[in-house]
GUMARZA-124377 format. One record per residue (C-alpha): residue in three letters; x, y, z. Coordinates in pm, whole numbers, padded with zeros to 5 digits, always signed. Each point is the difference from the previous one (the first is absolute). Example, Ala and Ser with C-alpha at 12.3 -4.5 7.8 and 13.67 -1.06 7.14 Angstrom:
! GUMARZA-124377
ALA+01230-00450+00780
SER+00137+00344-00066
//
This chain:
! GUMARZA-124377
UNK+10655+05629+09700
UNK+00030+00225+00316
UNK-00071+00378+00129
UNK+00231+00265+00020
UNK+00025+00238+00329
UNK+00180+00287-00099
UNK+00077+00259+00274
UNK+00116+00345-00113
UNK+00295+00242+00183
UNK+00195+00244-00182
UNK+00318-00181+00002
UNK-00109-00362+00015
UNK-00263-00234-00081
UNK-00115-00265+00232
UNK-00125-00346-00242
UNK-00236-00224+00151
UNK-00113-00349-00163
UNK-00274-00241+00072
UNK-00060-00259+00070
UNK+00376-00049+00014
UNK+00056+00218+00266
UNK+00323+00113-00204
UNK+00089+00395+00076
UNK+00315+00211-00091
UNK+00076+00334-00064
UNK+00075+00184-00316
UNK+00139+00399-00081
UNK-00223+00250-00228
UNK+00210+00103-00240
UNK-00065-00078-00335
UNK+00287-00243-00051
UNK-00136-00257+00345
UNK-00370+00133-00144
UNK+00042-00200-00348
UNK+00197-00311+00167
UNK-00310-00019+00308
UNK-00213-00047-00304
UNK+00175-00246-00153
UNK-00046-00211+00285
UNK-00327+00105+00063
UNK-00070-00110-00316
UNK+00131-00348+00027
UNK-00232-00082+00278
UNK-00287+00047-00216
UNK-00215+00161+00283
UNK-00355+00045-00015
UNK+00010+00352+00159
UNK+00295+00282+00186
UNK-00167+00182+00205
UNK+00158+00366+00117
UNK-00175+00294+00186
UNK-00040+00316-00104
UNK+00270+00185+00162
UNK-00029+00386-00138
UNK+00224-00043-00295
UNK+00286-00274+00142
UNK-00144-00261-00197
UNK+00013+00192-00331
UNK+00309-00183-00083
UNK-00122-00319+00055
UNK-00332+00001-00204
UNK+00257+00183-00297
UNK+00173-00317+00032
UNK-00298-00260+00018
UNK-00186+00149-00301
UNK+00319-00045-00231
UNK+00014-00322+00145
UNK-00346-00109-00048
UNK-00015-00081+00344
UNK-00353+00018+00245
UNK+00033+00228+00207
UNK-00281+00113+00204
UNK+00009+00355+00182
UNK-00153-00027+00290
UNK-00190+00228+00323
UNK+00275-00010+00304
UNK-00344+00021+00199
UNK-00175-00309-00121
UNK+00361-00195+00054
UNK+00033+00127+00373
UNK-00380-00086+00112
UNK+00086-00342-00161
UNK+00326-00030+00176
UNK-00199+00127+00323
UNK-00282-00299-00085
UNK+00260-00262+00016
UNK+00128+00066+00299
UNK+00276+00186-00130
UNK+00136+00363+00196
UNK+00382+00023+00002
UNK+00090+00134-00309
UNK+00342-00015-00182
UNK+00092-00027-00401
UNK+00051-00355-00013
UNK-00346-00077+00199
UNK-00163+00300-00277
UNK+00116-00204-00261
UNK-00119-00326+00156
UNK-00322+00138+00030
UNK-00058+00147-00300
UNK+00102-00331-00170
UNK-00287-00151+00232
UNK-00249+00270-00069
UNK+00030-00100-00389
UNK-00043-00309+00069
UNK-00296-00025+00198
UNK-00172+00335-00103
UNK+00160-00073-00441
UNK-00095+00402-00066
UNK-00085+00045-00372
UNK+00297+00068-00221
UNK-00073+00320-00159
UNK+00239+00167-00321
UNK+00271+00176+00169
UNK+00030+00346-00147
UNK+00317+00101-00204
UNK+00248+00248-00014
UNK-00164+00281-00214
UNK-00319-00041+00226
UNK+00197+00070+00365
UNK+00179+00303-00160
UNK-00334+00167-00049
UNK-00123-00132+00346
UNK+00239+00158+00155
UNK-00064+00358-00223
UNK-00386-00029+00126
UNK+00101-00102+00372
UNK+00238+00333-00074
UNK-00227+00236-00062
UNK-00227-00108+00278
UNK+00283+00110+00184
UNK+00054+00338-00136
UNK-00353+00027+00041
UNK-00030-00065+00364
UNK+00312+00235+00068
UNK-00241+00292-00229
UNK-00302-00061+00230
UNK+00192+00013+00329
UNK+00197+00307-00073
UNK-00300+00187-00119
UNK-00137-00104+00332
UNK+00303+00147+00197
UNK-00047+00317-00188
UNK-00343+00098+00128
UNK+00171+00028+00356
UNK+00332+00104-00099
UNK+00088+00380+00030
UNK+00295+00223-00083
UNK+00317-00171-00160
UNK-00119-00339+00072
UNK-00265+00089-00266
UNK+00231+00068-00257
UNK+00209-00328+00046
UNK-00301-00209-00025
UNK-00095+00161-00320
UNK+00347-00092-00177
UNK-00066-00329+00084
UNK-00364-00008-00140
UNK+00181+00163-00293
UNK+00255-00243-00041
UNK-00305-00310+00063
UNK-00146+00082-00267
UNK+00246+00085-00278
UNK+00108-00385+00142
UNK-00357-00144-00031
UNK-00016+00166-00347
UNK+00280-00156-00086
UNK-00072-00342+00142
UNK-00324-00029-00182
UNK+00169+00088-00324
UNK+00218-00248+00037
UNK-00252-00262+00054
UNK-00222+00153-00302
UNK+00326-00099-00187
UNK+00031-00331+00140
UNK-00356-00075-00078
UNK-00050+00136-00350
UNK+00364-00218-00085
UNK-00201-00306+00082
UNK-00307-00047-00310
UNK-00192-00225+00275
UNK+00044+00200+00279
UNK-00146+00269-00187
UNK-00280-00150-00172
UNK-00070-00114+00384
UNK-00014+00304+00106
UNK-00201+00153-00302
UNK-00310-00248+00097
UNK+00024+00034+00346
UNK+00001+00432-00043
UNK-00302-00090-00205
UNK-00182-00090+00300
UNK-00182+00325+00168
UNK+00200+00042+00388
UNK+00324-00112-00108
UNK+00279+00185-00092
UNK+00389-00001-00142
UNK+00145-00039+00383
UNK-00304-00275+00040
UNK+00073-00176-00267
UNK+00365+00030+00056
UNK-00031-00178+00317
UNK-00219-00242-00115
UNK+00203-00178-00287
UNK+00325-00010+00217
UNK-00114-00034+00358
UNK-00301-00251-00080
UNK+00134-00182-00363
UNK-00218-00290+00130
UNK-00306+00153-00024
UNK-00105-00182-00328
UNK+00118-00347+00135
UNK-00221+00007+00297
UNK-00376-00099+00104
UNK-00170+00319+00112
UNK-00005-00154+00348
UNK+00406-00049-00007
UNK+00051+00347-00166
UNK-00240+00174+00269
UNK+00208-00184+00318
UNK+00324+00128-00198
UNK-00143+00368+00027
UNK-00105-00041+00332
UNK-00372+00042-00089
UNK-00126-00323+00096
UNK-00248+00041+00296
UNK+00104-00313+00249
UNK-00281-00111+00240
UNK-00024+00000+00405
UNK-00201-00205+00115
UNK-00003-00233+00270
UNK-00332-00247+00133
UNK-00292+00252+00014
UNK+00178+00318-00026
UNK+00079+00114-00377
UNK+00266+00295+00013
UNK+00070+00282-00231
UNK+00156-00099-00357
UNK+00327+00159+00014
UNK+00278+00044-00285
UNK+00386-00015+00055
UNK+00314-00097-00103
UNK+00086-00023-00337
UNK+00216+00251-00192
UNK-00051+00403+00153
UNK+00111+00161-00303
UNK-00241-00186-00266
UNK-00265+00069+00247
UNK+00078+00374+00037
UNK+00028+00093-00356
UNK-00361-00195-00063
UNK-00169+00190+00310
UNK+00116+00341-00196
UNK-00076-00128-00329
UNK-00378-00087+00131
UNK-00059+00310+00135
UNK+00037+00149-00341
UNK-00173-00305-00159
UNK-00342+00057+00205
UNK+00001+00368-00147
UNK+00083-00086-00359
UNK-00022-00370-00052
UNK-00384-00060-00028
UNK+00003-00381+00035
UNK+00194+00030+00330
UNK-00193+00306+00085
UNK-00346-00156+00012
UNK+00129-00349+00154
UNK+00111+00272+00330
UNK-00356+00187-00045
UNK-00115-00381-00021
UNK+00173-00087+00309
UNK-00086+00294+00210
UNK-00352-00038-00077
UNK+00019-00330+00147
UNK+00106+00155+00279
UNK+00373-00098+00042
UNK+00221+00234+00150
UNK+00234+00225-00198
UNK+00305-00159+00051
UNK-00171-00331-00091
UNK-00127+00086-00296
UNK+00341+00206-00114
UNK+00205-00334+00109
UNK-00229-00217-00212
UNK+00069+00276-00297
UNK+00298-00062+00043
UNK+00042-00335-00061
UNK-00265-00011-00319
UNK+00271+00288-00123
UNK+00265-00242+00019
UNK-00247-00248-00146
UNK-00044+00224-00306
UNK+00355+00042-00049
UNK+00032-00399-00004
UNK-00226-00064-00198
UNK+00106+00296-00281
UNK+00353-00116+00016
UNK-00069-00370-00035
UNK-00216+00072-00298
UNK+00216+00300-00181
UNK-00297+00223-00053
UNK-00045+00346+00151
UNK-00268+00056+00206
UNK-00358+00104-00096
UNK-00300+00114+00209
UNK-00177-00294-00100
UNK+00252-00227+00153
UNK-00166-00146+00340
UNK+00136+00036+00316
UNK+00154-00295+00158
UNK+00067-00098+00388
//
């Protein structure tokens, strides 16, 4: 039994074993892919641990799910303050790997379901259209101080945005309604007052945890957890961070609508301000019974009702 660093390049792949000490190198094509798992495999290790690396390790967790390997996707920014706590500041892909192996070892993060195939496809639709819609909101912003010709170019490119967005979202309509869970998903969480197709969208393929999580776990994930600051007498402000931006964003828009027109989230904010908690305290604590809702209505397969409580 051992754990697996694993650090991630485009062209190469750095392999890391402890308590062996054992490293070598491996290509990513699929062909060196299959055969690293093979001998991953045959040292029957307890965890591999890779970073996140913006889409280079999409490869390697392709080839550790058909493998049945566990793999465990984790922050670069935990891994570096733990490198940084040891002692540790040059940096180079065999001492990466070497400490990654040693972060999984000492720190054994939970081994969570990698997700498959069909469920990164329509990951990367949703982080697509985020896109388009970013590039929509900026250009209309250059408009308002564009004149003359410069005008005119700007509106093609609106133009052409959102024929693209249009077609994006069919697409993933497609994708979704091909899929009889995906869309049932999405049926109960629509029922819920506040959220919406895109919502939901992002929800089932950016968060597919959601249902396997304590509401603690699945309100870090968001970023919605409020972490204390306090230190011997003096007790600082409870601050939220980290976690992932894009969940969070599409829950701040869906709670705006939800404290107009969802009346159980409504009168927990009326609740809240009453108590005299600032605005943005009360909206980030909607936010996180939202996502609360949405747990529990997907765990249990029912849509939502009013009478359904609210949950923190």
């Amino acid at each position: 039994m051992c754990t697996i660093g694993i650090d991630v390049s485009r062209d190469e792949l750095v392999v890391a074993v402890r308590p062996s000490g054992e490293q070598w190198t491996s290509a990513t094509d699929e062909t060196a892919l299959a055969a690293l798992m093979c001998r991953l495999a045959a040292l029957e290790p307890t965890r591999i641990i890779a970073e996140a690396t913006g889409g280079l390790e999409r490869g390697l967790i392709a080839a550790a799910l058909a493998a049945g390997l566990p793999l465990v996707i984790v922050n670069p920014r935990q891994v570096r303050a733990f490198a940084r706590g040891t002692g540790q500041l040059a940096k180079t892909d065999r001492i990466d790997a070497a400490i990654l192996a040693r972060f999984g070892e000492r720190t054994e993060p939970p081994i969570r379901p990698l997700t498959d195939a069909e469920t990164r496809a329509l990951r990367d639709m949703i982080h697509r259209r985020h896109q388009l819609v970013e590039l929509r909101c900026a250009e209309e912003h250059r408009r308002r101080r564009a004149e003359g010709p410069a005008r005119g170019s700007i509106d093609r490119l609106i133009a052409f945005v959102r024929a693209e967005l249009a077609a994006v979202e069919d697409q993933i309509d497609r994708v979704v309604r091909q899929s009889p869970a995906w869309q049932a998903d999405v049926d109960l969480l629509k029922s819920i007052p506040g959220i919406g197709r895109t919502t939901a969208w992002l929800l089932i393929s950016c968060f597919p945890e959601l249902v396997t999580l304590t509401r603690r776990q699945a309100a870090a994930l968001a970023g919605l957890a409020p972490y204390a600051c306090d230190s011997g007498t003096m007790r600082g402000r409870r601050v939220i961070w980290g976690g992932r931006a894009l969940v969070r964003r599409a829950l701040y828009m869906a709670t705006l609508v939800a404290i107009r027109h969802n009346p159980a989230i409504r009168a927990r904010y009326e609740r809240l301000r009453a108590a005299g908690k600032p605005p943005k305290v009360a909206l980030v604590a909607c936010m996180r019974s939202l996502l609360m809702i949405c747990r529990a209505v997907l765990q249990s397969g029912e849509p939502w009702c009013d009478l359904c409580p609210v949950t923190t």
